[in-house]
C-alpha positions as CSV (number, residue, x, y, z in Angstrom):
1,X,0.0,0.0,0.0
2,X,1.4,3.6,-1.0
3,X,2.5,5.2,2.5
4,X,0.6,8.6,1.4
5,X,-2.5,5.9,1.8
6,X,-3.4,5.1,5.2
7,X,-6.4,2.7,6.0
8,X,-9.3,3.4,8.8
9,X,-12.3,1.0,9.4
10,X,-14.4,2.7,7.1
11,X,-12.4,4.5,4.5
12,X,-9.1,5.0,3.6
13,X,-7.0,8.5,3.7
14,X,-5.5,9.6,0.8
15,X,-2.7,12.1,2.1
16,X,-0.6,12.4,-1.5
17,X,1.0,15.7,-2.9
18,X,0.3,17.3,-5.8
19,X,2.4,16.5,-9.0
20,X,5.7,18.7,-8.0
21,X,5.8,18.4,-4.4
22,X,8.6,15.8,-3.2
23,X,7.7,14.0,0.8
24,X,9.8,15.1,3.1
25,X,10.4,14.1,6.3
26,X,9.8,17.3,8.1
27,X,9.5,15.8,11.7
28,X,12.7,14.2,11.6
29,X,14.6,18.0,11.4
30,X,13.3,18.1,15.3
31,X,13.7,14.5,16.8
32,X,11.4,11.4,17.0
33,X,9.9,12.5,20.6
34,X,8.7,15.6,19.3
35,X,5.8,14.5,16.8
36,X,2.5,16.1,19.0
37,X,0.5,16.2,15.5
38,X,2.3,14.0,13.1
39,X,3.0,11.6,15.4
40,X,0.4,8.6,15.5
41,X,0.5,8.0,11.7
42,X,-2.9,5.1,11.8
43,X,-4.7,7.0,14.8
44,X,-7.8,8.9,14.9
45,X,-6.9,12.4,15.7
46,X,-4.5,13.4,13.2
47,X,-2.6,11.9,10.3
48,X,-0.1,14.1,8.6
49,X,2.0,13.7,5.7
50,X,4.7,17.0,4.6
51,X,6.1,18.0,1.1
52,X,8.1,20.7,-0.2
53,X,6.5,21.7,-3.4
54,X,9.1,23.3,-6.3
55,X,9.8,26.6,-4.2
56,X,11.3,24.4,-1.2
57,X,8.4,25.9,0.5
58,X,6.8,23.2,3.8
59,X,3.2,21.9,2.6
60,X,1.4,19.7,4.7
61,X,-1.4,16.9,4.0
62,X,-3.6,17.0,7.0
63,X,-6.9,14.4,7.6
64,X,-8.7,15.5,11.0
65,X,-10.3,12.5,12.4
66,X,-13.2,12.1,14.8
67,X,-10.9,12.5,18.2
68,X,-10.3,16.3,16.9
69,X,-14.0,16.7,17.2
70,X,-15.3,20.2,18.7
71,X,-18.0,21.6,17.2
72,X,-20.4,18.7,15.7
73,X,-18.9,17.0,13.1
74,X,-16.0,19.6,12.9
75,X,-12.6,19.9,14.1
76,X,-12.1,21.5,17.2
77,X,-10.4,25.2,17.1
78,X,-7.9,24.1,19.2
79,X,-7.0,21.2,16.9
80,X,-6.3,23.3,14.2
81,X,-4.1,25.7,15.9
82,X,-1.9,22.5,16.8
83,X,-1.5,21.4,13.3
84,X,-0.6,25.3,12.3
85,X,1.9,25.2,15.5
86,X,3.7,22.0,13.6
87,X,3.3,23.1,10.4
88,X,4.6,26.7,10.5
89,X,7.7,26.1,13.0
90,X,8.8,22.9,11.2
91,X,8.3,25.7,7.8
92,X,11.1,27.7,9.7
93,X,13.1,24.5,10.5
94,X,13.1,23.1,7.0
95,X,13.9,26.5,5.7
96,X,17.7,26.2,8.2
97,X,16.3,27.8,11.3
98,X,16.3,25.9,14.5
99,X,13.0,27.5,16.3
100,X,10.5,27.5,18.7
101,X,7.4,29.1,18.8
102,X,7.1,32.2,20.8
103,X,3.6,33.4,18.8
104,X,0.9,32.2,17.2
105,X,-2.2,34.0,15.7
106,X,-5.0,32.0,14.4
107,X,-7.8,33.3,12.4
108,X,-10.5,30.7,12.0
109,X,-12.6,31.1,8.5
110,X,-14.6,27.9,8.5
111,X,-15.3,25.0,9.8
112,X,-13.3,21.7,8.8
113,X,-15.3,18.5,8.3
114,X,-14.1,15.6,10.5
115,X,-12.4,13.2,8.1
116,X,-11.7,15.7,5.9
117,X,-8.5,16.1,4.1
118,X,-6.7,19.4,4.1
119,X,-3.5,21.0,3.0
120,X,-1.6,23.3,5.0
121,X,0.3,25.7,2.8
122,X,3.5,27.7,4.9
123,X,6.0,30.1,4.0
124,X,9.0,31.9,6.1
125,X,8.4,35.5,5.2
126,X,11.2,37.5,6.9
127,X,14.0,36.9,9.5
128,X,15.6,39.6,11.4
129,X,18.1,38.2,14.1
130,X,16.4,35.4,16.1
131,X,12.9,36.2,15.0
132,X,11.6,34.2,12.4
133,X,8.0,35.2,10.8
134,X,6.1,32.5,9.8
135,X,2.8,32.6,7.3
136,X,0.6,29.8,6.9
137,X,-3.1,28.9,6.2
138,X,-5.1,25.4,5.7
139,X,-7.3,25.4,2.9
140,X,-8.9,22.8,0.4
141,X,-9.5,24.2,-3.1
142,X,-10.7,27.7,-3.2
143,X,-12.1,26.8,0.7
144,X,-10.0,28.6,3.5
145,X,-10.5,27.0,6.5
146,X,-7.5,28.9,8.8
147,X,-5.0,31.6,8.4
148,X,-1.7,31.9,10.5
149,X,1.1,33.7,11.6
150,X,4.0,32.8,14.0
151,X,6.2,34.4,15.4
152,X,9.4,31.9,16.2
153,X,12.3,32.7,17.7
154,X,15.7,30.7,17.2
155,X,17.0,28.9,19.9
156,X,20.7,28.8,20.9
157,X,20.5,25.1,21.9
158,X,19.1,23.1,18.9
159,X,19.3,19.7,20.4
160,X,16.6,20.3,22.6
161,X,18.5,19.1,26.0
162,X,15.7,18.6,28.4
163,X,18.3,19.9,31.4
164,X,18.5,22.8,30.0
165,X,15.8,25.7,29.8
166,X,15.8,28.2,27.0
167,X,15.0,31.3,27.1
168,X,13.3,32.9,24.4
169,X,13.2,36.1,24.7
């Protein structure tokens, strides 16, 4: 079975790119422990797969299963700020900067299905010392669902040493 393919009890996931964008292992810039979103591949909240279309820019193939649930038969608000949280400061990782996020601002649109497949489109707009602006929305077709920006600030100790705290500021 194609890997972009994954299988639930009642219908399968189709989480492939469109025709230029090459997979890329976007999670693996950070480490294996920290995969909050994209990290239960066959579960039922989240199942995530990331490209980099022909600019190098971070896309992201998102299905929101029924544990995201909020609103009736829609993904929860808060659900779709953690998949723009991933999304946009893995954007600034893949693009060579070693971030966290320091700021996020959501502006919910509409309402995503449960079940439904979306892409998450990012793009690092500016960098000025550690600061790292961050754009990002999730849409399918001509349907915005979520717009984003974050705010990330470079950290001095990119291996993530748990005995150590970072500041950010």
């Amino acid at each position: 079975m194609d890997s972009t393919i994954a299988g639930t009890d009642d219908m399968c996931v189709d989480l492939r790119g469109e025709g230029d964008w090459i997979a890329f292992d976007a999670p693996a810039l950070v480490g294996d422990s920290l995969r909050f979103i994209s990290g239960d591949p066959q579960g039922e909240r989240f199942r995530v797969h990331y490209y980099r279309d022909a600019a190098q820019l971070l896309k992201a193939r998102i299905w929101f299963g029924p544990e995201t649930e909020g609103p009736p038969g829609h993904a929860h608000g808060g659900a779709i700020a953690a998949v723009l949280d991933e999304v946009l400061g893995l954007s600034a990782w893949a693009a060579g900067h070693a971030v966290v996020v320091a700021n996020l601002n959501v502006s919910f649109r509409n309402l995503v299905p449960l079940k439904t497949v979306v892409t998450v489109d990012s793009e690092v707009v500016s960098v000025k010392g550690r600061k790292v602006l961050v754009k990002g929305r999730v849409c399918s077709g001509s349907a915005v669902f979520a717009e984003a920006e974050c705010l990330c600030i470079v950290i001095r100790n990119p291996t993530l040493d748990g005995n150590k705290n970072e500041e950010i500021n």
